[in-house]
PLY file of the C-alpha trace (Angstrom):
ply
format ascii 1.0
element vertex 195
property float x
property float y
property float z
element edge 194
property int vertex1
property int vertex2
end_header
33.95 16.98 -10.47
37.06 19.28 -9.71
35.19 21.86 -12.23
31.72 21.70 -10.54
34.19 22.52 -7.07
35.53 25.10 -8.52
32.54 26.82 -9.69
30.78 26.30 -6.38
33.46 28.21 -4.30
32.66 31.32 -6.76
28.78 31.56 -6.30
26.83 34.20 -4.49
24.04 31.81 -2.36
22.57 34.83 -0.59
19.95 34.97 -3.53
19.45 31.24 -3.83
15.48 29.92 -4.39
14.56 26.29 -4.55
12.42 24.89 -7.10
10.80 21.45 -8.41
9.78 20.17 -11.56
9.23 17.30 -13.71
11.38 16.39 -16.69
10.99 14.34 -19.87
14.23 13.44 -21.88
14.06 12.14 -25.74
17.89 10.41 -26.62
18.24 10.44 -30.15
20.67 7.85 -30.09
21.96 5.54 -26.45
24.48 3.14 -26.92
25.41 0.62 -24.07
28.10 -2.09 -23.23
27.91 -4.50 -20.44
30.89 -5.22 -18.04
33.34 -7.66 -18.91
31.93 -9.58 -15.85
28.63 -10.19 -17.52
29.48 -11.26 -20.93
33.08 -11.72 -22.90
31.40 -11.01 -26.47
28.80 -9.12 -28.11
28.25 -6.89 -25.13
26.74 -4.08 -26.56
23.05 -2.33 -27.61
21.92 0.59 -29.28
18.67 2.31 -30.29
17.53 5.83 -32.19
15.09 7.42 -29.90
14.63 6.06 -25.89
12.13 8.04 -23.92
12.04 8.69 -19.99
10.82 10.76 -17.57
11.45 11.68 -13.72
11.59 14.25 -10.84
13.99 17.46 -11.00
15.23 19.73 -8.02
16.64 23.35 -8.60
18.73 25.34 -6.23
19.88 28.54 -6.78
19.35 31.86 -8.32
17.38 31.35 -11.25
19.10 35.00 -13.12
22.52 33.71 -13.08
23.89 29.36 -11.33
21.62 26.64 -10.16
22.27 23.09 -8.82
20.14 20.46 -10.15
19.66 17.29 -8.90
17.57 14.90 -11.20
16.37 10.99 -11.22
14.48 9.75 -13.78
13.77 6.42 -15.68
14.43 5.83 -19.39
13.27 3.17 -21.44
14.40 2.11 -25.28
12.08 -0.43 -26.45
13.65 -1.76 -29.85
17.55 -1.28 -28.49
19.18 -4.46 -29.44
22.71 -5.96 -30.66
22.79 -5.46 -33.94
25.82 -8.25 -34.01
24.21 -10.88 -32.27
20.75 -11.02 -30.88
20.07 -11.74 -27.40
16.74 -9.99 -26.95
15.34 -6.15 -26.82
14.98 -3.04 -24.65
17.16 -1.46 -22.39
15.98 -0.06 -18.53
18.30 2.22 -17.09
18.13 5.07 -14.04
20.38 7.54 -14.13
20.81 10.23 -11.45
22.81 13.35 -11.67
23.98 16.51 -9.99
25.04 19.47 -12.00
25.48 22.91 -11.87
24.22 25.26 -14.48
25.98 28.58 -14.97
24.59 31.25 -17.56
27.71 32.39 -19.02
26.84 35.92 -20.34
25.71 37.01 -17.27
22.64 38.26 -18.36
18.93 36.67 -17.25
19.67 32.70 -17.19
17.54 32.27 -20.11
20.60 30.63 -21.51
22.49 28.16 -19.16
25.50 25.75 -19.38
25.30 22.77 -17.19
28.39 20.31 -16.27
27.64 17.19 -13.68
28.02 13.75 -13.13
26.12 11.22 -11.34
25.74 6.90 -11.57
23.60 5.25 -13.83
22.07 0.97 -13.41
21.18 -0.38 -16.94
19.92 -3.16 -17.76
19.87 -4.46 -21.26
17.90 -7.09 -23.85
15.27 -7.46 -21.19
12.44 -9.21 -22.83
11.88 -11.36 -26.02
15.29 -13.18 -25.10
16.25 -16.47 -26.84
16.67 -19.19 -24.77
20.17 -19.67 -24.57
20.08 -16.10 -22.31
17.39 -15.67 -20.23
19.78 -16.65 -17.01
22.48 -14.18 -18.17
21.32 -10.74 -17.48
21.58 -8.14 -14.35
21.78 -4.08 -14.11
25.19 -2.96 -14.07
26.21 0.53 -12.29
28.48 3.33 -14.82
30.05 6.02 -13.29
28.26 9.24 -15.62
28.69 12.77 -16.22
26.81 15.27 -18.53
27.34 18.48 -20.63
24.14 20.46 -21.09
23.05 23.60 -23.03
19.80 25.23 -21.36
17.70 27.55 -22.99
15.09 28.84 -20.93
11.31 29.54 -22.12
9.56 31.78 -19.86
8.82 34.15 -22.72
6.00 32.29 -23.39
3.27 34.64 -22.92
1.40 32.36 -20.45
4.62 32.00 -18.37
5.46 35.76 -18.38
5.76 37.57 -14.85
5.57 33.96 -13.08
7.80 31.63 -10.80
6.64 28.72 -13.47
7.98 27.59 -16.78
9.30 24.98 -18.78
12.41 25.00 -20.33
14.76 22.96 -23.00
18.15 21.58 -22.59
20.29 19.46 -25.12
22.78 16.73 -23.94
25.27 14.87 -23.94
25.49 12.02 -21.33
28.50 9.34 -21.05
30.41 7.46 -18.85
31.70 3.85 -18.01
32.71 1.83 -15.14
36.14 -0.15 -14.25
34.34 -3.92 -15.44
34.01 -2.20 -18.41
30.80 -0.70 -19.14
30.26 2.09 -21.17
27.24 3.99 -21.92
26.64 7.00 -24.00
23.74 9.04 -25.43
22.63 12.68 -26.42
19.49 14.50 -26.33
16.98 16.94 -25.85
14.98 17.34 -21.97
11.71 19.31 -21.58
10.87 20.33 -18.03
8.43 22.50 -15.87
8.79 23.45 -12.63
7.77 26.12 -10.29
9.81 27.97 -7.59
9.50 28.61 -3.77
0 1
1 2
2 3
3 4
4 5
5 6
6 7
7 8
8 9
9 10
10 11
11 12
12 13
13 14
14 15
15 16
16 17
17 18
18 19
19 20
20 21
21 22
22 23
23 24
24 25
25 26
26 27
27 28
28 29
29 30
30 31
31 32
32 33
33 34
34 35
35 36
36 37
37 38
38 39
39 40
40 41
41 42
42 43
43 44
44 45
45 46
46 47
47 48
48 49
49 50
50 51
51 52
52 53
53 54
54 55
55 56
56 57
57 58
58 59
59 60
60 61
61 62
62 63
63 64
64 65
65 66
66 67
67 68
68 69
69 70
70 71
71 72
72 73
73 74
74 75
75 76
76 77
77 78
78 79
79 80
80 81
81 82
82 83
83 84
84 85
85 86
86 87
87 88
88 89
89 90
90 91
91 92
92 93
93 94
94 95
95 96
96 97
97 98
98 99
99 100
100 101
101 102
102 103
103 104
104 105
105 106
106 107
107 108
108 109
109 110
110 111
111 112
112 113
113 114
114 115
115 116
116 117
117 118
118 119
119 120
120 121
121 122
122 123
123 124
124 125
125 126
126 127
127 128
128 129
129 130
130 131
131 132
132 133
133 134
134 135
135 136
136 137
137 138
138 139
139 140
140 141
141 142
142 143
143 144
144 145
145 146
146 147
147 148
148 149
149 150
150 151
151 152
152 153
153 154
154 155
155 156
156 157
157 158
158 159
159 160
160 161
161 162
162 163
163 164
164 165
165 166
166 167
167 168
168 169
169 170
170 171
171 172
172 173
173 174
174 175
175 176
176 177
177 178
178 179
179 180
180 181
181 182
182 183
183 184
184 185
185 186
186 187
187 188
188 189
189 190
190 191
191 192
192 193
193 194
């Protein structure tokens, strides 16, 4: 958080834009544990592959820094406990704010992103054996994020226009003091369009 500060207090905002999009993320791998508070053993899930989705807000000048805030929704249908079963899937909303700097200087095609944000989970949410069906509730993790951006306006149907999508690789963890954790890495696609 002291970093994102930091980097604020040395950006130009007299060229700032605003823009919206929509972004899909892919994790290649999530891993969660529950607090303490919600189970003493076997507290964690993982799965290869969650999907999810949701809105993303720009602000800034596209050539050089932005701030991004984003929401979205991710689902991992087969993530499970591989130690002891207590059902599948795993909900979880995580929301972030981040600010993207393109280090060379250059066009922003390329972008570095740090932020941090909360994220609720909720684990083994259906096909539960009896003995937990009464045990389970979203926790909250305190989250933060490393992103690479690479932006792909080249595209010859995106060329000379406010519009474009672009791809960013992640890395997303964090943890709260009950003892959650969470963790996963990935790849984001989004489009949006400028004002």
């Amino acid at each position: 958080m002291i970093l994102c500060l930091v980097v604020i207090s040395t950006i130009n905002f007299s060229s700032a834009q605003v823009a919206v999009g929509f972004e899909t993320e892919t994790s290649f791998y999530q891993w969660n544990k529950r607090p303490i508070d919600q189970t003493s053993e076997f507290r964690s899930t993982g799965q290869v592959l969650g999907i999810g989705a949701g809105p993303k807000i720009w602000f800034g000048d596209w050539n050089s820094w932005t701030i991004s805030l984003e929401a979205k929704a991710n689902f991992a249908a087969l993530s499970l406990d591989v130690q002891k079963y207590k059902g599948m899937g795993t909900l979880s909303f995580p929301i972030i704010t981040k600010v993207n700097i393109d280090p060379t200087g250059m066009d922003g095609t390329f972008k570095i992103g740090v932020g941090g944000g909360v994220q609720w989970t909720i684990t083994e949410i259906y096909a539960r054996p009896k003995d937990y069906r009464t045990k389970n509730s979203f926790f909250i993790s305190y989250i933060g994020e490393l992103s690479i951006q690479i932006i792909t306006d080249d595209a010859p149907i995106f060329q000379n226009s406010d519009s474009g999508p672009s791809v960013e690789l992640f890395v997303r963890g964090g943890g709260s003091p009950k003892g959650a954790i969470i963790f996963s890495f990935g790849v984001k696609y989004n489009v949006r369009t400028h004002f």
